[in-house]
C-alpha positions in Angstrom: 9.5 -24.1 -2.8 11.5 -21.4 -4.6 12.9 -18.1 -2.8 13.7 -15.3 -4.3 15.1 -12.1 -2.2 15.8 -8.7 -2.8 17.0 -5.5 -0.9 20.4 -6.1 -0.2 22.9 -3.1 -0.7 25.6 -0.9 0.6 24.8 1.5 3.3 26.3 3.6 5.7 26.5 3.3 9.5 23.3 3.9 11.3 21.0 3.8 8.1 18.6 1.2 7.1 17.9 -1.5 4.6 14.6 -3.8 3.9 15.4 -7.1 2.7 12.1 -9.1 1.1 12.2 -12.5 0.4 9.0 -14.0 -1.7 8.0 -18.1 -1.8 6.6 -19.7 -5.0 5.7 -23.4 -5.2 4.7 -25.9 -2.7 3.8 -22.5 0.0 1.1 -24.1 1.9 3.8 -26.4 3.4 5.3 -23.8 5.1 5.1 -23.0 8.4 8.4 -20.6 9.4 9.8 -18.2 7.4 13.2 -16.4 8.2 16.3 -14.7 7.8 20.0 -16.3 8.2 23.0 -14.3 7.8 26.9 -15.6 6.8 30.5 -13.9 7.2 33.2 -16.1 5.2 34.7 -18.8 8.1 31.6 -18.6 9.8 28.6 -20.8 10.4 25.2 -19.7 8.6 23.3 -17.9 11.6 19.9 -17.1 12.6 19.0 -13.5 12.4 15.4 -13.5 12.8 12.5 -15.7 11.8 8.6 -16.0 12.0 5.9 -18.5 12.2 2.6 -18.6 9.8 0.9 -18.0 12.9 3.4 -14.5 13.6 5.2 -15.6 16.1 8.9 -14.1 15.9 12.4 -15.1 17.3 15.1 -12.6 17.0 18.9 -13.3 17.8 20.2 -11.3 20.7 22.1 -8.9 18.3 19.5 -7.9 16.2 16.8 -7.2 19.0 15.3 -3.8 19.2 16.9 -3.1 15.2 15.8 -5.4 13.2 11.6 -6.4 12.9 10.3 -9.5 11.1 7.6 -9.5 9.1 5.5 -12.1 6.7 2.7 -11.2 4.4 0.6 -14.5 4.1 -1.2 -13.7 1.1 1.8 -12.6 -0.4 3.5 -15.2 0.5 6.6 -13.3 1.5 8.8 -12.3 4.6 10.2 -8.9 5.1 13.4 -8.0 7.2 13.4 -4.4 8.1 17.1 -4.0 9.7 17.3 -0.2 11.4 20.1 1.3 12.9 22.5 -1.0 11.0 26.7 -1.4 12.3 29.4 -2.7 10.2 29.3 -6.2 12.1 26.0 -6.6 10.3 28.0 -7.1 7.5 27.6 -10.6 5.9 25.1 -12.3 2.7 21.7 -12.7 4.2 19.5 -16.0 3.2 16.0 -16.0 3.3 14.5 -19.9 4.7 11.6 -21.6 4.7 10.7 -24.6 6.7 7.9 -27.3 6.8 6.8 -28.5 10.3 9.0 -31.5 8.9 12.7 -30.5 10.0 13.6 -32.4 6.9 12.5 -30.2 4.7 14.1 -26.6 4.9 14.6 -24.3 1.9 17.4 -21.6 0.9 17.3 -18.3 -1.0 20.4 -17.6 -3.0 21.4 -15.1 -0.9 21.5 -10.8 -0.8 24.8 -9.3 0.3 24.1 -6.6 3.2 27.3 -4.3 3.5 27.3 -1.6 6.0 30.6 0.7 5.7 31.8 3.6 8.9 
């Protein structure tokens, strides 16, 4: 499974950015589809992610800003991010990930920067 995302940028304080991730390869092996996000000296964290079926976890921060979404026949995930602070600073990773917790997949990564 290859990733490829897109989106990522420099915005100000309040504005919006839409990151879009698309999957090629082995797709029908997928079940979840997501976004992670990392600040250097930080762990990779879960920002939002969403099931083949569209069922949708957010983390706490992002509720209410930020919507998943996932095209199935396009086989790619969108991450609309609204109302966007300076903490949500950090290079976002799209994943993918096979019922089998073995397998799990990694974009290369969009930086989001949000300035004051």
């Amino acid at each position: 499974v290859h990733l490829v995302e897109s989106g990522g940028g420099l915005v100000q304080a309040g504005g919006s950015l839409r990151l879009s991730c698309a999957a090629s390869g082995s797709i029908f092996s997928i079940n979840s589809m997501g976004w992670y996000r990392q600040t250097p000296g930080k762990q990779r964290e879960l920002v939002a992610a969403v099931t083949r079926g569209g069922n949708t976890n957010y983390a706490d921060s992002v509720k209410g800003r930020f919507t998943i979404d996932r095209d199935n026949a396009k086989n790619t995930v969108y991450l609309q991010m609204n109302s966007l602070k300076p903490e949500d600073t950090a290079v976002y990773y799209c994943n993918a990930q096979q019922p089998d917790p073995r397998y799990v997949y990694w974009g290369q990564g969009t930086q989001v920067t949000v300035s004051l």
